[in-house]
C-alpha positions in Angstrom: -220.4 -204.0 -92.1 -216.8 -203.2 -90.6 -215.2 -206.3 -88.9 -212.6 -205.9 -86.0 -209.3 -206.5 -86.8 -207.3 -208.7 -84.5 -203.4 -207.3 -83.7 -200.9 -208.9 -86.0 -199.8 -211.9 -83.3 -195.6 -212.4 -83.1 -195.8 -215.5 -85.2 -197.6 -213.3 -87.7 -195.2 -210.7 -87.8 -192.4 -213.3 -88.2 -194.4 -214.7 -90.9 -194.4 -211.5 -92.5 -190.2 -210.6 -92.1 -189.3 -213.8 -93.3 -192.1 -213.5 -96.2 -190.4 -210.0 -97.0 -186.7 -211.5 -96.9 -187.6 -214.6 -99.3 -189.1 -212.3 -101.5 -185.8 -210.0 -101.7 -183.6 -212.7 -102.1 -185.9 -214.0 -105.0 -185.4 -210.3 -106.7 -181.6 -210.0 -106.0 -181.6 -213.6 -108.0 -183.5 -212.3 -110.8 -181.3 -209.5 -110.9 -178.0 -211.7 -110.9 -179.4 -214.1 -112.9 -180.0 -210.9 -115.6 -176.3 -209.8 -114.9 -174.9 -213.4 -115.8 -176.9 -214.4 -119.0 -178.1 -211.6 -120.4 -175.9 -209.0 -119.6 -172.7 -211.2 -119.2 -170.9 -209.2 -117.2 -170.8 -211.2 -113.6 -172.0 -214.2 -112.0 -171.4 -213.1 -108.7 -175.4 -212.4 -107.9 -176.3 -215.5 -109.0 -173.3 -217.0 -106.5 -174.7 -214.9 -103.3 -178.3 -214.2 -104.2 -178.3 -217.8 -105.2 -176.8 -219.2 -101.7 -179.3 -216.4 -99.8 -182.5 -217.5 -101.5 -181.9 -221.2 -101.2 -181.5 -220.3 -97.1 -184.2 -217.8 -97.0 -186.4 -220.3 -99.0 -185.8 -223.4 -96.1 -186.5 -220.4 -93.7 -189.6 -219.7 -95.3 -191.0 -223.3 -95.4 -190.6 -223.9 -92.1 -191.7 -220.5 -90.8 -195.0 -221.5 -92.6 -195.7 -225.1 -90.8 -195.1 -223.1 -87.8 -197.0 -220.2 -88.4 -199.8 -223.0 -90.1 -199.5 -224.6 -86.2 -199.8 -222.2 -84.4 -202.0 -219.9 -86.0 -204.1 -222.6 -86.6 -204.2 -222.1 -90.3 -207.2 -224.2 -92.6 -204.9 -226.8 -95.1 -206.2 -224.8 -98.2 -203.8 -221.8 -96.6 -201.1 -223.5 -95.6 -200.8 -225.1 -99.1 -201.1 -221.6 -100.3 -198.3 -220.3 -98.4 -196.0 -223.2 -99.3 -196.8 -223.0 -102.6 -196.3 -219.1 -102.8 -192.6 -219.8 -102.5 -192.0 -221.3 -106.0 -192.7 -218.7 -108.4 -191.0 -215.0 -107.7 -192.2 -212.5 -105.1 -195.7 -214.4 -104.6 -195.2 -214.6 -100.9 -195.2 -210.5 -100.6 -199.2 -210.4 -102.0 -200.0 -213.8 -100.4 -198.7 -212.2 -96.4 -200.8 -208.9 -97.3 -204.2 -211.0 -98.6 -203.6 -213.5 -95.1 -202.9 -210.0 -93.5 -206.2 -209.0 -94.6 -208.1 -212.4 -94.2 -206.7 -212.1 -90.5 -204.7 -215.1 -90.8 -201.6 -213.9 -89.1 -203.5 -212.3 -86.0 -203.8 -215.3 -82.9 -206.5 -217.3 -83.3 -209.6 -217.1 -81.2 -209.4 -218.8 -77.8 -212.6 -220.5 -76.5 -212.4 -218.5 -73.4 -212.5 -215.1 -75.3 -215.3 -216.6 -77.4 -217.6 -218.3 -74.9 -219.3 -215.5 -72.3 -218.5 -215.8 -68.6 -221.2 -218.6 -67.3 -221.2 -216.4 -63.4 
């Protein structure tokens, strides 16, 4: 049984950039973080990385009590998309399963649900 699949709503595609950009910043501080203790050659990707993911990490948070608002998002989810932030590049497989799940598509309205009583 094939279910339809509801657009990707504006909030949900916002959901999704800012998902993408915490994500890169995490890597870029993985990668600077490699450059200054193992490598030992710079620190400068942890100084920029570092001041990018702590912006694109506030970015993210909030982005996902909105999105959580106004998609209308169960608590279990939100909490899962909160907590995606913490460990590296966890919010990249956690927008593609909500993707899936329909989670970032608008949420049904009770007019489009309820048949026209005329």
């Amino acid at each position: 049984m094939h279910s339809i699949r509801q657009p990707v709503s504006t909030t949900g595609r916002f959901f999704s950039v800012v998902a993408l950009i915490e994500a890169f910043t995490w890597a870029g501080l993985l990668a600077g973080m490699y450059l200054k203790y193992v490598s030992g050659t710079t620190d400068l990707g942890v100084w920029l990385f570092g001041r990018l993911h702590g912006a694109a990490f506030l970015l993210y948070l909030a982005t996902a009590f909105v999105a959580g608002a106004r998609l209308r998002w169960p608590l279990w989810a939100l909490l899962l998309a909160v907590l995606a932030a913490i460990p590296p590049l966890v919010t990249l497989p956690l927008e593609l399963w909500f993707r899936r799940r329909g989670l970032l598509s608008a949420p049904a309205t009770a007019a489009a649900v309820e048949p026209d009583p005329r």
